[in-house]
C-alpha positions, 0 to 999 in steps of 0.5 A: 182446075186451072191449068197452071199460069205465071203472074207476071147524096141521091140526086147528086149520085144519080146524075153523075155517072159516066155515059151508062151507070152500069154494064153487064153481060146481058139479061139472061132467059129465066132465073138465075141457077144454083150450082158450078164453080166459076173459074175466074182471073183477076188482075192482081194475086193476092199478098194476104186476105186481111182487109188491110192488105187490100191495094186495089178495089178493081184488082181483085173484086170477085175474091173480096166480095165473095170472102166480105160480101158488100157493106154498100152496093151502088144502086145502079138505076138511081145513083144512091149507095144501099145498104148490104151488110149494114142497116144503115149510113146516115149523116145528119150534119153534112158528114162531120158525124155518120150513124152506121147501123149494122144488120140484127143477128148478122153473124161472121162465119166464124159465128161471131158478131158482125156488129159495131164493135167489129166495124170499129175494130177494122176501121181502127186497125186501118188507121194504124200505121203499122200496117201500112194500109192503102186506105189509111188515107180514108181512114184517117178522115175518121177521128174516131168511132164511138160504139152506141149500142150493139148494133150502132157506131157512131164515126166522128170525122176529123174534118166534115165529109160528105162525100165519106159514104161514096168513098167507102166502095173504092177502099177496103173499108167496104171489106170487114172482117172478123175480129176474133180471126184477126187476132189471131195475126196475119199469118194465121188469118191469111190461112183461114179469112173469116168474113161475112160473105157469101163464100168461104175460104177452102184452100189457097196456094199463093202465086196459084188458085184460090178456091172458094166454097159457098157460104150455106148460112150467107144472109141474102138467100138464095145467093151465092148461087154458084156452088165454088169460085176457082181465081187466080191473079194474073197481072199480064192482060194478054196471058188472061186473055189467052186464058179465057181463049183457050178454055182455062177460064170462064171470066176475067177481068181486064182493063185495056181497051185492045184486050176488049177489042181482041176478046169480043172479036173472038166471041166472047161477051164483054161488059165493059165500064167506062168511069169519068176522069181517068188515068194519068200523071199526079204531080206533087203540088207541095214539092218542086217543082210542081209547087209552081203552078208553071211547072205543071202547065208546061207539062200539060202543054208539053205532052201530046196526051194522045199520043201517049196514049197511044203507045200505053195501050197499044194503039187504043189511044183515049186519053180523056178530053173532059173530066165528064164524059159526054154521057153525063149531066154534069158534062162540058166542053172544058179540055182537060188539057191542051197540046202546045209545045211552044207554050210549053217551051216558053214555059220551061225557060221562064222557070230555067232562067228563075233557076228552077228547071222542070227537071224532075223524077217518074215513079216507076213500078212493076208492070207497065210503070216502065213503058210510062216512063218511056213514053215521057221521057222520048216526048220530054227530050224534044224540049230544053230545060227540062227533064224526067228520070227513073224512080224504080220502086218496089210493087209493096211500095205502091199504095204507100208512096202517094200517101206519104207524098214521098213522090214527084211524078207518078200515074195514079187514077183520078177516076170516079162515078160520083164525084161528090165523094171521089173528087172531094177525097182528091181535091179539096184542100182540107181533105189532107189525108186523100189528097195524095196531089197536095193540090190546095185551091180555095175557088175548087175547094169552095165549088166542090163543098156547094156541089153536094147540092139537091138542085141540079142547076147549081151541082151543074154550075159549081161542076163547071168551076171545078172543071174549069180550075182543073184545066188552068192548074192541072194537078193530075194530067190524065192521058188515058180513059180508065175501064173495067169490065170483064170478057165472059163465055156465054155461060156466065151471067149476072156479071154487072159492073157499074165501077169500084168492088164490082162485079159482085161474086153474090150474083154470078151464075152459070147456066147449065 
């Protein structure tokens, strides 16, 4: 029991990982062992169980996998997306249609089927506004969805996307759950979450533990093989940390390089996963004044990105100087963005004396959103014409604002493993319902349709373009490096990160 604590395509897949395509805690001696109940912190607790609820596929990994199971798992050796709880996901028409097949006989643990009727009802409910779903966005890629046959949905796209298959582990549309249940309403559902995963719901106590129980009809025997999940969500990375350190815990997770740092020094064993791109500054590219590309090149120059970093991460500067990291194939010496504040300053009085200074407002939410603001603002007031203020924001506004574009400024991830999918979804200019940037540049646009390539030469060479687009036009400036990872006692293993919806709470275990 805790003790109580406060919240504050295959080639293409394969060669775009970042340095390592997957880390984990460590081949252990032996096969795994049944049995224990693993007592994990995650970064965030849970508003409700209803896929639709879902902001964050980092957050909250070991709860979703463990109540949903994985309807596609990432093979870490070759890059390509495998089939968990489907059959298969295919595409025959470069993405304009997919052909999902579901698994015969594959039942939710209510005993009803998990079949295309399901899918259908759960990705239909996530394009309905009324639910203000976080993967709306996504889901609204799909026109919509024919039911075949029992098992088959045939998913019609609004506009062709290929990348449509490695989008689906970064939202919730990984996550299906049972219709019967869900009609039910989200009061009663977030009582009783029916899915098809490996653990089912016991009990709950919101702000407090979820406790979790092995799922004895799960279809990939033997997993799970821990007997209970004990989780709680807690935002604040030192107090998990503290946690883990003082025996409340036997994992969490944490994103922070300094937490990483802290944690291994104390002995305990890290995974750690270090995506491509990163995090940082998405500017609205249809609202001024980032609709004028000089607005956003002067911030660009303006920033001293590392030292931004520095004061957000507590002196674990790693703002990302390349979109890839130097582990990657598709890596180049491309800076993302350059430090020159005389070019900056230059910039925002050629747009001051057209009328238009850069003056402009920072989103800010819970958690460390006010610490970015901050370090913006006291970096801003060295220039003239120019200037940044507070957008405070509620934390139940934050999977919606950058859909609706109802922002000028605020961090948001650009982080991705394969960016067939993820920079597709993000920058290609018909891509109107992922593109929170609004960013809309044929030449890119044009780079990253020839990149789903099965010849490595040319994803290399139209990787280049994007690249170089992103560094002249810069509709995300990203100051610092995105991780995920977990701090584990030496107990714990099958812990495997290899990004989005990972670990996966089928394959931990305990050794006795």
């Amino acid at each position: 029991m805790f003790v109580a604590l406060a919240t504050a395509t295959a080639v293409l897949l394969a060669g775009c990982a970042g340095g390592d395509t997957a880390a984990s805690s460590g081949e252990p001696a032996g096969e795994p062992v049944s049995g224990g109940t693993l007592r994990a912190l995650e970064l965030a607790q849970p508003s409700g169980f209803d896929p639709v609820q879902v902001f964050s596929s980092t957050s909250m990994p070991i709860t979703f996998t463990a109540l949903y199971g994985q309807f596609l798992v990432p093979d870490t050796k070759t890059g390509q997306y495998d089939c968990g709880l489907c059959k298969s996901f295919t595409t025959t028409d470069q993405g304009a249609t997919w052909e999902v097949v579901t698994r015969e006989g594959l039942t939710f643990s209510d005993g009803t089927p998990f079949n295309a009727a399901a899918i259908k009802y759960n990705w239909d409910r996530m394009k309905d506004p009324k639910f203000g779903s976080a993967s709306a966005g996504i889901a609204n890629q799909i026109d919509h969805i024919e039911v075949v046959d029992e098992q088959t949905a045939k998913v019609v796209m609004a506009v062709p996307t290929p990348g449509f298959k490695g989008l689906m582990p970064i939202y919730s549309l990984q996550w299906i759950a049972s219709p019967t249940a869900l009609e039910k309403g989200q009061a009663e559902f977030n009582k009783n979450p029916i899915g098809a995963g490996p653990f089912l719901f016991d009990n709950w106590v919101p702000n407090g533990t979820l406790k979790l129980k092995k799922n004895p009809g799960y279809y990939d025997a033997p997993k799970p093989y821990l007997d209970a999940l004990e989780i709680q969500g807690v935002s604040d990375n030192a107090q998990r940390l503290n946690a883990l350190i003082s025996g409340q815990a036997d994992t969490i997770l944490n994103s922070e390089a300094s937490i990483f740092a802290e944690g291994e020094s104390a002995g305990f064993k890290k995974v750690e996963y270090q995506f491509n791109g990163g995090v940082g500054l998405m500017l609205n590219n249809a609202k001024a004044p980032f609709n004028d590309v000089r607005a956003r090149q002067a911030l660009a120059y303006a920033l001293d990105l590392n030292s931004l970093s520095d004061s957000i991460t507590r002196g674990y500067p790693s703002a990302p100087k390349t979109l890839f990291t130097e582990g990657s194939p598709l890596y180049e010496d491309i800076p993302l963005a350059t430090h020159d504040p005389d070019k900056a300053q230059k910039l925002f009085d050629e747009l001051a004396a057209e009328g238009k200074p850069v003056n402009f407002s920072y989103t800010v939410f819970p958690g460390n959103g006010q610490l970015v603001f901050d370090a913006l603002q006291s970096q801003l007031q060295k220039y003239k014409n120019v200037t940044v203020t507070p957008d405070q924001r509620d934390t139940s506004q934050q999977g919606v604002v950058g859909t609706k574009g109802d922002y000028q400024a605020l961090t948001s991830s650009m982080a991705f493993v394969d960016p067939g999918s993820r920079l597709w979804g993000q920058l290609h200019g018909s891509a109107e319902r992922t593109n929170y940037s609004r960013f809309n540049d044929p030449e890119t646009s044009a780079a990253l349709d020839a990149g789903f390539s099965d010849d490595p030469a040319k994803q290399k060479e139209q990787y280049k373009i994007v690249q170089e687009r992103l560094s002249e036009l810069h509709p995300y400036i990203l100051y610092t490096a995105y991780l995920s990872g977990l701090l584990t006692t030496d107990k714990v293993h099958g812990a495997v990160v290899y990004g989005y919806t990972s670990p996966a709470a089928a394959d931990l275990w305990l050794q006795p």
